[in-house]
N, C-alpha and C positions, 0 to 999 in steps of 0.2 A: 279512699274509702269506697265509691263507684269502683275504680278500677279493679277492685278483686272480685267480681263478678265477669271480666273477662276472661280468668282463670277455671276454665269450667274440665270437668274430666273429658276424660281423651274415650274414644269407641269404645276401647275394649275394657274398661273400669265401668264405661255406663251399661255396657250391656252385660257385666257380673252381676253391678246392683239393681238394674232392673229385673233379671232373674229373680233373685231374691225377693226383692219386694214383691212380685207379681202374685206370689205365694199368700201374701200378709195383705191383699185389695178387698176394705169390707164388702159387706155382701149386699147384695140390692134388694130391692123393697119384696119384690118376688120370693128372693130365697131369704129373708128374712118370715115373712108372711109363711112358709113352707116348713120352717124350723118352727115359729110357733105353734101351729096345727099339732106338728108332731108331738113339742112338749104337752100342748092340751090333751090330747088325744093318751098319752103315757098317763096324765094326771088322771083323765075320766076312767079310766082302767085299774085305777088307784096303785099305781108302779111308778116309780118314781124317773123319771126319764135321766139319759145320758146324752141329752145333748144341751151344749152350753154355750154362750155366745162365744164367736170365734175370737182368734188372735187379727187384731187387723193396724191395718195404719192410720195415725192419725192428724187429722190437716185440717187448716185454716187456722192464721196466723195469733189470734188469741190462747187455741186449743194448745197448739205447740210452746208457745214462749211460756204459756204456765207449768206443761210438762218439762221444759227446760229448768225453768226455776226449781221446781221442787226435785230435781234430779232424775228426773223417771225417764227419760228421753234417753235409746241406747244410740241414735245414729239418726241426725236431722239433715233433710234432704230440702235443698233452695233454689228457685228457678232464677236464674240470670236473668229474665226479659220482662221482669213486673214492673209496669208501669202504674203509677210511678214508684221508684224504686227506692223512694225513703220509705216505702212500706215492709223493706226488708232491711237495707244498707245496716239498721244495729244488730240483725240476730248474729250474724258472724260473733262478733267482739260478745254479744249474754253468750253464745256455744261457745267462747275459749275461757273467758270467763266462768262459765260453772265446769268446764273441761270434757264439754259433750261433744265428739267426732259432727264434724260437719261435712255435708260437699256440696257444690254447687255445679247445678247439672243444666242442662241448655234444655230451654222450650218449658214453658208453664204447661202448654196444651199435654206433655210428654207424664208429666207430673197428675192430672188433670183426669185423666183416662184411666191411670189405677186407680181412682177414689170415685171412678163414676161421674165425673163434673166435664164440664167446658174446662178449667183452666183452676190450676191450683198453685199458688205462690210459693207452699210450704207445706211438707209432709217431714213423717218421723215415723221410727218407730221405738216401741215402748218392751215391748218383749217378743223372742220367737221362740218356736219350740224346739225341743234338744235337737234335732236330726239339724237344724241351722243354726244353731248357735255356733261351728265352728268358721262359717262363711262368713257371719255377722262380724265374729270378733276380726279375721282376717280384712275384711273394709273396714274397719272400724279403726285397727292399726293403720293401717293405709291412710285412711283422711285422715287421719290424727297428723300424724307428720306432713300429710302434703297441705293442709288448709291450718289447722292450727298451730303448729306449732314452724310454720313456714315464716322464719324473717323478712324476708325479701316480698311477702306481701304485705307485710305490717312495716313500713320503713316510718320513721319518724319524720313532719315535716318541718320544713325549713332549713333542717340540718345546724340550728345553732346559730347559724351567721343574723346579724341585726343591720339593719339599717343603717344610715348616717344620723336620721334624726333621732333613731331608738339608742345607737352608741354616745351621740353627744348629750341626750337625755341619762343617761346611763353614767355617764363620767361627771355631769352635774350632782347627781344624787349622791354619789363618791364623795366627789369633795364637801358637800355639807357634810355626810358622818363624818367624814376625816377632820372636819375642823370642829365638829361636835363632839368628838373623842378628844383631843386636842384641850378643848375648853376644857371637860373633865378632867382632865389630866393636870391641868394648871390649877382649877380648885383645889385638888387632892393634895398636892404638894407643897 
């Protein structure tokens, strides 16, 4: 379960999707505060403004596993080095499970910097606009098959095999139904 967070993209996939997202980094208090002016300033003019909250990504680990849940989540992005790391270790298995593209990308601080923070565990994104939707779907194909739908990071444990005390437990419990079947069998007849 830890171990598939060693599995993290290689250069030249992190620095596609960093591209990409860099695009989709909300906006700061600044140019937020500069956008509203704007809308005010269209309102007191009595015209109705054209601008609208941007497309951005969104992160911290509540925000995302809900957008997971209700399906809205096109491509969730997870830092390898969150300590501690059962603060992440289930989103993999909820993103294969509702069948949302995952990757797992090295450095929280890396993550952290497109959303304006010290350090971010968990980002996604929820929509982009047409001129990248072709880039999106192309990552998007890509983690699908490297992270979710990857066997060899989902291996099952134990492989099957039992113990000595779990088999001799095991051939104990045998033989009562077999002599419980047995009984019935001599009633019936």
């Amino acid at each position: 379960m830890v171990n598939q967070f060693t599995n993290t993209l290689n250069k030249n996939q992190a620095t596609e999707l960093l591209k990409l997202v860099k695009k989709y980094s909300p906006e700061t208090p600044q140019q937020k505060k500069m956008r509203m002016q704007k809308v005010a300033g269209a309102k007191a003019a009595g015209g109705e403004s054209k601008e609208h909250k941007p497309l951005a990504l969104k992160y911290g680990i509540h925000q995302v596993t809900s957008l997971i849940e209700n399906k809205e989540a096109k491509l969730v992005i997870i830092a390898h080095d969150v300590d501690p790391i059962e603060l992440v270790c289930w989103l993999p298995t909820l993103c294969r499970k509702k069948d949302v593209p995952f990757c797992i990308l090295k450095s929280k601080a890396r993550l952290g910097a497109l959303v304006h923070k010290k350090n971010a565990a968990v980002v996604c994104l929820t929509s982009v606009r047409k001129e990248d939707k072709a880039d999106l779907d192309t990552l998007a194909k890509t983690f699908k098959t490297q992270y979710n739908d990857n066997v060899a990071v989902r291996r099952t444990w134990g492989g099957g095999v039992m113990g000595q005390k779990s088999q001799n437990e095991h051939a104990k419990k045998e033989k009562a139904i077999a002599m419980e079947q047995a009984k019935k069998m001599g009633l019936q007849a």
